[in-house]
ZASEZA-182267 format. One record per residue (C-alpha): residue in three letters; x, y, z. Coordinates in steps of 0.05 Angstrom, whole numbers, plus 32768, in hexadecimal, padded with zeros to 4 digits. Example, Ala and Ser with C-alpha at 12.3 -4.5 7.8 and 13.67 -1.06 7.14 Angstrom:
rest | c1 | c2 | c3
Ala | 80F6 | 7FA6 | 809C
Ser | 8111 | 7FEB | 808F
END
This chain:
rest | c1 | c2 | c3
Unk | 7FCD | 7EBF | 7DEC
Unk | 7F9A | 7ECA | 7E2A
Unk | 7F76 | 7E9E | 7E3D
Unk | 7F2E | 7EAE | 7E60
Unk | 7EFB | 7E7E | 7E87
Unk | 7ECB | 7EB6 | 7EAC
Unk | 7E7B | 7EB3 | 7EBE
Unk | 7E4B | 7EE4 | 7ECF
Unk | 7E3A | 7ECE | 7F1A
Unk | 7E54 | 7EFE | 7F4C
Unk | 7E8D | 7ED9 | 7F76
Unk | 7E9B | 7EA6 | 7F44
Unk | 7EED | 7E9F | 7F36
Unk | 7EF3 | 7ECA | 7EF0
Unk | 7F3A | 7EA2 | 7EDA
Unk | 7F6F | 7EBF | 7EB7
Unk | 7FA7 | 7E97 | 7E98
Unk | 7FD8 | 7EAC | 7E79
Unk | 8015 | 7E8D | 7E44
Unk | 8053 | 7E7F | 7E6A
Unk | 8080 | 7EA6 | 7E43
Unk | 807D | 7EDE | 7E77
Unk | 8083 | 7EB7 | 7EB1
Unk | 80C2 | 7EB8 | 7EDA
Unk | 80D8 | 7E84 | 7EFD
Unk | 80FA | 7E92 | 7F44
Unk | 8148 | 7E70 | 7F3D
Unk | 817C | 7E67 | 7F61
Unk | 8194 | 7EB2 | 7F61
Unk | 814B | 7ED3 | 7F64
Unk | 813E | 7F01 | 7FA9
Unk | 810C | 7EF6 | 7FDF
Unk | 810E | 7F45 | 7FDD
Unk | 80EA | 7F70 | 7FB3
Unk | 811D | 7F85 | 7F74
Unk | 8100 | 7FC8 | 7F5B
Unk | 80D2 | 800B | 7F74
Unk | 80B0 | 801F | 7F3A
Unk | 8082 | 8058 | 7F55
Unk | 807F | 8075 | 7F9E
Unk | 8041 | 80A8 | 7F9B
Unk | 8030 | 80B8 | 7FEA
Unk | 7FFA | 80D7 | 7FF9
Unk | 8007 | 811E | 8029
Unk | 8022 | 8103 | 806F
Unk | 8051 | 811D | 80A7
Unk | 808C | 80E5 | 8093
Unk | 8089 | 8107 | 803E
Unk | 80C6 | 8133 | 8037
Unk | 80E1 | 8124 | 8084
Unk | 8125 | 811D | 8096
Unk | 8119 | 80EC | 80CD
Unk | 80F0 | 80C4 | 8093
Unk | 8135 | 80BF | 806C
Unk | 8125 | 80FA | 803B
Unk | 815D | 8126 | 8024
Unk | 8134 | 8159 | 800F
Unk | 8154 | 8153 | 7FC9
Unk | 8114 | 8127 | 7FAC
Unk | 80FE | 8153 | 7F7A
Unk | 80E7 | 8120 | 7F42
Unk | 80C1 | 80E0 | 7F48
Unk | 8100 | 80C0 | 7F37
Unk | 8122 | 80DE | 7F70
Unk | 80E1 | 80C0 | 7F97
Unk | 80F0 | 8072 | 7F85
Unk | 8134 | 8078 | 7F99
Unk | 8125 | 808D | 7FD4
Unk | 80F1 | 8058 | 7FDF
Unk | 8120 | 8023 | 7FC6
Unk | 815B | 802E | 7FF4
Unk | 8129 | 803E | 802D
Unk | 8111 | 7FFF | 802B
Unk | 814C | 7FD9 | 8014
Unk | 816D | 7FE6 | 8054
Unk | 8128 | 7FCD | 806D
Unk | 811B | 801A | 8087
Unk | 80CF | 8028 | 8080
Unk | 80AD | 8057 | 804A
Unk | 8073 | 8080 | 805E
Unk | 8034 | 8076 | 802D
Unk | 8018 | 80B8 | 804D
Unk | 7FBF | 80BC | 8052
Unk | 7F8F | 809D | 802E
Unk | 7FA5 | 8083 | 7FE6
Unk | 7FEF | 808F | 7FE7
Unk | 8017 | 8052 | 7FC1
Unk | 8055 | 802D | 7FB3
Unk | 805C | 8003 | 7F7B
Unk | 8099 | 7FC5 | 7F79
Unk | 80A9 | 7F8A | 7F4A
Unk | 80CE | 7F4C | 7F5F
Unk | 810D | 7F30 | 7F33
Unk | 80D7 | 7EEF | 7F23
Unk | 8098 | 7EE0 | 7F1F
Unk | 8079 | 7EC6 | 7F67
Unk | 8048 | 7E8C | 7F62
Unk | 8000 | 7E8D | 7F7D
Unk | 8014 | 7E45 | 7FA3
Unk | 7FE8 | 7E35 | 7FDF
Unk | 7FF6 | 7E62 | 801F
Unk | 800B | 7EA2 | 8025
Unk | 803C | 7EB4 | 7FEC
Unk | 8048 | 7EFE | 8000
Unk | 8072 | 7F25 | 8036
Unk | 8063 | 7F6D | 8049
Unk | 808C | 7F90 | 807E
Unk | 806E | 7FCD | 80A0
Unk | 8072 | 7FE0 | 80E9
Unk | 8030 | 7FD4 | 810E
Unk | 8028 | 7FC3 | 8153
Unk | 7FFC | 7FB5 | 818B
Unk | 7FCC | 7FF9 | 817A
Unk | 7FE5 | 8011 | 8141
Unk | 7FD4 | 7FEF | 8101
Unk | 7FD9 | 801B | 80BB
Unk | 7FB6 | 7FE9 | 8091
Unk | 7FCB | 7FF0 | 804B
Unk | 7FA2 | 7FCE | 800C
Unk | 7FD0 | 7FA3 | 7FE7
Unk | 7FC5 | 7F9A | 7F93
Unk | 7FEB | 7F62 | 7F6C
Unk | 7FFA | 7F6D | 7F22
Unk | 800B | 7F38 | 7EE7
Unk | 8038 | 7F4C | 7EB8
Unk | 7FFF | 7F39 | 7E7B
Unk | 8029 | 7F52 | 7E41
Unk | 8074 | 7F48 | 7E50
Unk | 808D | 7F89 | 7E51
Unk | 80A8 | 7F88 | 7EA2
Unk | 807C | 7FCD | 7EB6
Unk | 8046 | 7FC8 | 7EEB
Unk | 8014 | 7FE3 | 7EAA
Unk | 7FEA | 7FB1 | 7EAE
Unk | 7FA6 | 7FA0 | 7EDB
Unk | 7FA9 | 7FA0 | 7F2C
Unk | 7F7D | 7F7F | 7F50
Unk | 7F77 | 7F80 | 7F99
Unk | 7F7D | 7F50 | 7FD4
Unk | 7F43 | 7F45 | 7FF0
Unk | 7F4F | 7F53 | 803D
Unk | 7F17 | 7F46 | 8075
Unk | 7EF6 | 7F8D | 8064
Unk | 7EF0 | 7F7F | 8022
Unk | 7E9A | 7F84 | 800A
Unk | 7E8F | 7F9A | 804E
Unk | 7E58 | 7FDE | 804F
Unk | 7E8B | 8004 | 8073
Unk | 7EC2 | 7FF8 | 8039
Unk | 7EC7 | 802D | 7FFC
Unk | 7ED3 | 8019 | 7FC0
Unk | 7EF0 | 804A | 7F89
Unk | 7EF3 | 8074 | 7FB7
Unk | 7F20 | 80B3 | 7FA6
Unk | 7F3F | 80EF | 7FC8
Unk | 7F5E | 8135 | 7FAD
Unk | 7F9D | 814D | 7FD9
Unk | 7FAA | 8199 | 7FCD
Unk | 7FF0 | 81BD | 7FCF
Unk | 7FF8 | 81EF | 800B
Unk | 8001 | 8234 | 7FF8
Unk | 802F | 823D | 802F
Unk | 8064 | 821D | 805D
Unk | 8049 | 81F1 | 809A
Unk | 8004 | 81FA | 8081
Unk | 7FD7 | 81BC | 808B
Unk | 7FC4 | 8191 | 804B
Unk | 7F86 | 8197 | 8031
Unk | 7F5D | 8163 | 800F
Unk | 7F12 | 815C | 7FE4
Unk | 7EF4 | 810C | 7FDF
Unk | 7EBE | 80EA | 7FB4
Unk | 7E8B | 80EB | 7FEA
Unk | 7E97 | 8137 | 7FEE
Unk | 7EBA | 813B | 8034
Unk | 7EF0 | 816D | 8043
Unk | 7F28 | 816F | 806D
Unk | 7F77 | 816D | 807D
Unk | 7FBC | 814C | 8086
Unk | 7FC6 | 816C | 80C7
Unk | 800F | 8198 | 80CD
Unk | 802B | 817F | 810E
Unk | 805B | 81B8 | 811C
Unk | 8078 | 8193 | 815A
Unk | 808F | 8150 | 8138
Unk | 8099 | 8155 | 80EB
Unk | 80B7 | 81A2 | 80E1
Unk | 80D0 | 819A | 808F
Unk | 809E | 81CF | 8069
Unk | 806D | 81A6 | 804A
Unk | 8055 | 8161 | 804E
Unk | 8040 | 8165 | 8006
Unk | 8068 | 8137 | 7FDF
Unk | 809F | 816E | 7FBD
Unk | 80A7 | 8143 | 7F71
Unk | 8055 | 8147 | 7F6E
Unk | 805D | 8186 | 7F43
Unk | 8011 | 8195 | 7F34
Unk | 7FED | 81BB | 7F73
Unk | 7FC6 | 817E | 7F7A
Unk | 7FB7 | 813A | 7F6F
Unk | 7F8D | 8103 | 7F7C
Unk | 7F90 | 80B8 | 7F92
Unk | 7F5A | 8082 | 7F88
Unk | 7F4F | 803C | 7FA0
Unk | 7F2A | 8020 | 7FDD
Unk | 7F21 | 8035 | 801A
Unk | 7F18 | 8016 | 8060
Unk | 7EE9 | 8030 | 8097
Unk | 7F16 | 8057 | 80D1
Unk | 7F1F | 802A | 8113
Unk | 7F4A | 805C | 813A
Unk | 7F35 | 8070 | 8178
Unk | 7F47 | 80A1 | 81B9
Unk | 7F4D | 8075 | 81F2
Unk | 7F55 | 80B3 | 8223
Unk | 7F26 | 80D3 | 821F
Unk | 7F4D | 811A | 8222
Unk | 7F70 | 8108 | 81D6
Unk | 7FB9 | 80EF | 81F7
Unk | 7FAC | 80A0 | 81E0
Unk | 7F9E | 8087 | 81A6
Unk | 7F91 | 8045 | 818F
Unk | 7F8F | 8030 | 814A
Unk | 7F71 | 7FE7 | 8142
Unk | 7F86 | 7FAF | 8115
Unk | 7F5D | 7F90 | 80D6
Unk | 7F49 | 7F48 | 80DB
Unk | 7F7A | 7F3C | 809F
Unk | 7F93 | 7F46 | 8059
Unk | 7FB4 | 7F8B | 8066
Unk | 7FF9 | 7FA1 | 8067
Unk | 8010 | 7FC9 | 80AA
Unk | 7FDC | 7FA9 | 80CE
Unk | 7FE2 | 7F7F | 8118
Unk | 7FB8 | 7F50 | 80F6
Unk | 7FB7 | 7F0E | 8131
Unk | 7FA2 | 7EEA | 80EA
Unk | 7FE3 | 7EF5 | 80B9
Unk | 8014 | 7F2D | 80E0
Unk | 8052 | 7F0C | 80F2
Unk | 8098 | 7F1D | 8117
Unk | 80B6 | 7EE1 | 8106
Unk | 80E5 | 7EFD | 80D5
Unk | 80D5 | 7F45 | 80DA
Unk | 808F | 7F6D | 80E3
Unk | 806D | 7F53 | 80B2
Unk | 8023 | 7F45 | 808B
Unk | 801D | 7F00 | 8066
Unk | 7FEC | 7F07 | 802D
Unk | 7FCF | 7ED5 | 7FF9
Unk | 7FC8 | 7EE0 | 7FAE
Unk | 7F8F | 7EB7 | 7FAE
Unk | 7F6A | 7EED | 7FCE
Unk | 7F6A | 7F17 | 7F90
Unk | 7F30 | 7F3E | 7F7A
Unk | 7F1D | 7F62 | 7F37
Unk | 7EFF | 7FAD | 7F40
Unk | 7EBC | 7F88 | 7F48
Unk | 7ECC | 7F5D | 7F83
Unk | 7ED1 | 7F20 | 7F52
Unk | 7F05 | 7EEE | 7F67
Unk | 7F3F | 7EE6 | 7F3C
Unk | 7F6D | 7EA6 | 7F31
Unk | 7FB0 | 7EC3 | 7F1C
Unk | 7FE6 | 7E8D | 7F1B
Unk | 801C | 7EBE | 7F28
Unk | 802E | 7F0E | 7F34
Unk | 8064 | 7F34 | 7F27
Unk | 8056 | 7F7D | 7F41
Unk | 8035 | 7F90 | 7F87
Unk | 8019 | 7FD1 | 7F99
Unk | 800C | 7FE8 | 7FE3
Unk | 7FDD | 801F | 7FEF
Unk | 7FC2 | 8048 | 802C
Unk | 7F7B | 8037 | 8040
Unk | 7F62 | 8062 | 8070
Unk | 7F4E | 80A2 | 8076
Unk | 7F58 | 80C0 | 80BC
Unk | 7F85 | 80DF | 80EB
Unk | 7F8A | 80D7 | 8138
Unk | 7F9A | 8115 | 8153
Unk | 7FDE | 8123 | 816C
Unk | 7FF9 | 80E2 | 814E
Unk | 7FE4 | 80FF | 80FF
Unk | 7FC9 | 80E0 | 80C9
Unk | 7FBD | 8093 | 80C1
Unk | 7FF4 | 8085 | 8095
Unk | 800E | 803F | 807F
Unk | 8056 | 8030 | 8086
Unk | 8077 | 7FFD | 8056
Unk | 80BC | 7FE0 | 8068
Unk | 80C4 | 7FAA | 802E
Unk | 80A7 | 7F73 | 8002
Unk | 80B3 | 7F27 | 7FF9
Unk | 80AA | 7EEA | 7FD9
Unk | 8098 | 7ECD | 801C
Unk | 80AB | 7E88 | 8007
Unk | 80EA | 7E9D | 7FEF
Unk | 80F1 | 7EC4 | 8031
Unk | 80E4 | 7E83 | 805D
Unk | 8108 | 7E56 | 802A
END
């Protein structure tokens, strides 16, 4: 049974409730720490198929991909989400509670100038079957409604026809460009994800005006600003932490249907993490989030 109380107002809480017999209740036993990868999809980035990243080389299926991403980050390593739109996708071993405060942990590995902000999504479990099938919605993060903020915003990445070629990508708003090759740091042959068998693909969700910057002048310093809040891999002075690790603190109650309504969920069970912007800074590459782990922050603090 579902249960719905909704109105037509714009901003009014839409409230979804749903029978117990899919929650999970934390125990005893249950882990701070994320339990399961259930996608990793990057988008194109100098860190995809890199050796220094922790690839083998040998990840030739999108199976091969989560494994990757889950001992990556189970030895609290980062995974690179590559440009704009690439994701990862992780369930918990019980369900964590919308309770007041920050209920989530995010570890990435922003500093002082270099924030990757990544859009966080929280998923229900609606129908029981433990697969993130269900309906995201998005935390709401400072940029959220702001002019400068694309929504459904999508991007096409195209397979290079040759090794240490550039990537090239199409959008909705009908710019082109590239995943720069940067021959002097990130040597492997591609930085097209090799288990992404089509010769292209594309990735949707929203998308955050660029903040980066070249303090030089002569392109030798960049500087890549934090987001007020409600990123991951973002020096936010709001919710970024080191008290425990680099990490973001975000807040179901910030969820958000695809209409910017807000949503009361009582609990989640699946988080997604996606890129957000779409830039590069020069020599440094593309803007590119990187994810180290996720937690049931109360759990983690318990």
């Amino acid at each position: 049974m579902v249960v719905f109380a909704s109105s037509c107002n714009e901003g009014d809480v839409i409230t979804i409730t749903f029978d117990d017999e899919y929650y999970r209740a934390a125990t005893d036993s249950s882990r701070a720490e994320f339990s399961k990868v259930f996608e990793y999809t990057p988008a194109p980035g100098q860190f995809i198929g890199d050796g220094k990243a922790g690839f083998s080389g040998e990840e030739f299926t999108a199976a091969d991909a989560v494994s990757y991403a889950e001992k990556r980050m189970a030895e609290e390593k980062y995974i690179s989400l590559g440009g704009f739109g690439g994701y990862v996708v992780v369930g918990f071993d019980h369900s964590i509670d919308n309770s007041v405060g920050y209920d989530l942990a995010i570890g990435g590995n922003a500093f002082n100038g270099s924030s990757e902000p990544g859009i966080v999504w929280v998923m229900q479990d609606e129908n029981g079957d433990g697969e993130p099938n269900d309906t995201w919605y998005e935390l709401q993060g400072s940029e959220s409604g702001s002019a400068t903020t694309l929504h459904n915003y999508s991007i096409t990445y195209y397979r290079p026809t040759a090794a240490g070629q550039s990537v090239r990508w199409s959008d909705s708003e009908g710019k082109e460009g590239e995943i720069d090759y940067l021959a002097a740091y990130h040597k492997q042959e591609s930085y097209y994800p090799q288990w992404v068998k089509e010769d292209s693909y594309t990735l949707s969700g929203t998308c955050l005006a660029a903040r980066n910057y070249d303090s030089s002048g002569n392109g030798t310093m960049w500087v890549q600003p934090a987001y007020d809040w409600g990123y991951a891999d973002n020096f936010s002075d709001e919710d970024h932490t080191l008290e425990g690790g680099n990490m973001n603190l975000l807040d179901i109650a910030n969820a958000i249907d695809s209409e910017g309504r807000a949503k009361e969920l009582k609990y989640i069970d699946f988080v997604k993490v996606q890129s957000a912007v779409n830039a590069k800074s020069g020599w440094l590459g593309e803007i590119s989030t990187e994810i180290t782990g996720f937690y049931d922050y109360r759990l983690k603090i318990k």
